[in-house]
N, C-alpha and C positions, 0 to 999 in steps of 0.2 A: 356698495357691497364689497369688502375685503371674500379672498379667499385663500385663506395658508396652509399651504399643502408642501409636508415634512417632507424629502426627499425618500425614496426607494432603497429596499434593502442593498446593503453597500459588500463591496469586500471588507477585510480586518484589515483594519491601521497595524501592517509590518511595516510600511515608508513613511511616505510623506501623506498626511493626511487630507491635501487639498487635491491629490491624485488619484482620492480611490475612487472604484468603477462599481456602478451597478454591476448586480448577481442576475444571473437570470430571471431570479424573483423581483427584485426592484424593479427590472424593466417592463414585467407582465404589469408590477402593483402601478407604474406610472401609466402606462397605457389602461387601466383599468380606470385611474384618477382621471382622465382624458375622456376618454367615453362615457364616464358618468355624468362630468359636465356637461358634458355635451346631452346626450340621454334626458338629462334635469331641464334644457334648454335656458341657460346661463348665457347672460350676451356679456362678457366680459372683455373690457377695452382694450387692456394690455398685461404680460407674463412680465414681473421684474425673479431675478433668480440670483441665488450666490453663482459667484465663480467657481467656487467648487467643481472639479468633474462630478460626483454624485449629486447632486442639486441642479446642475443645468444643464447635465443627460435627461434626468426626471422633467425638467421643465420642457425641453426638447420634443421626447417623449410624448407627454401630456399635451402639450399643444399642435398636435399635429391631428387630433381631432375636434380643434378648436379653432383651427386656422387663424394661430399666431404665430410671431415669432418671440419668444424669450428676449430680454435683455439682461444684461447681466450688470449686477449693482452690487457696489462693493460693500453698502450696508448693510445687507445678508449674508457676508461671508463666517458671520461670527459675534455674537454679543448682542447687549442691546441695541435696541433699535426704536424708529418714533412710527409707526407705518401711517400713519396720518400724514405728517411730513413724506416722506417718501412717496405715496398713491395723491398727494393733493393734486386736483385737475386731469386728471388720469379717467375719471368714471372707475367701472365696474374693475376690479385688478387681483390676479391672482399671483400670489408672492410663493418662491419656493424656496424655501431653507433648510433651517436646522433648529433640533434641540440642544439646551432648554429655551434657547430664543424666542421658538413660535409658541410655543405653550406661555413662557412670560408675558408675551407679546398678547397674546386672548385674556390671560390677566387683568392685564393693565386698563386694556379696553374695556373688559366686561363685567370684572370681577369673580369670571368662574376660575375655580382651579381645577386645570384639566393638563395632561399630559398624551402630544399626539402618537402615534405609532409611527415606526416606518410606514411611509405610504399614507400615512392617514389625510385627512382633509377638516379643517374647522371653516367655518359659513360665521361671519359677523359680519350684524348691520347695525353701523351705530356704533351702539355702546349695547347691543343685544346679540349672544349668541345662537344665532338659527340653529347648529348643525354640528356636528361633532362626530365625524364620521369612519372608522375603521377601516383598511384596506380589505376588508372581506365585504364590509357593505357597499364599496364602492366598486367592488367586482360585481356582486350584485344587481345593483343599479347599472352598470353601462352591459348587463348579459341581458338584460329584458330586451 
């Protein structure tokens, strides 16, 4: 089971853009993406994350009601990517990045065309996607 979950709403790229920081809303929408999994009862093995400060604040975040620790992998920092390659041997793995990477990325695998939100969360098993999840639904789910 893949799970790629777009990073939380960010500041505006005035600098550098591998520096910007969750808004107060990114941080609620990450901890929301965190308790949902958790909520959903998700045994997921390991957090791979960009470097980015917004992507591996979120993964940070998220996995602190997952009881993980993120690692950070430079093949999330930006572009395509193989997440087969990346998660092999891994088990269950939830990856934290960016667009249009993660949406390309559900693509390739799936063949849906979908685009995540800030915050959002896609579920693919396989070459099937379970879940397509909006940060409003995933507050949702982790508030039950």
């Amino acid at each position: 089971m893949l799970y790629l979950l777009r990073h939380g709403d960010a500041e505006d790229g005035t600098g550098d853009d591998a520096s910007r920081r969750l808004t107060p809303k990114g941080e609620c929408q990450a901890t929301s993406a965190g308790q949902a999994l958790a909520a959903l009862g998700t045994e997921i093995d390991a957090c791979l994350a960009s470097p980015k400060v917004r992507a591996l604040d979120t993964a940070r975040i998220a996995c602190e009601a997952l009881d993980l620790q993120p690692e950070i992998t430079e093949e999330l920092r930006g572009g395509r990517f193989d997440s087969l390659a990346l998660t092999a041997g891994r088990g269950d793995v939830l990856l934290v990045g960016h667009e249009p990477d993660f949406s390309g990325e559900v693509g390739r695998l799936t063949g849906a065309n979908v685009k995540l939100k800030k915050g959002g969360l896609a579920i693919v098993d396989g070459s099937t996607l379970l879940a397509l999840l909006r940060p409003k639904d995933l507050a949702a789910i982790a508030s039950r």
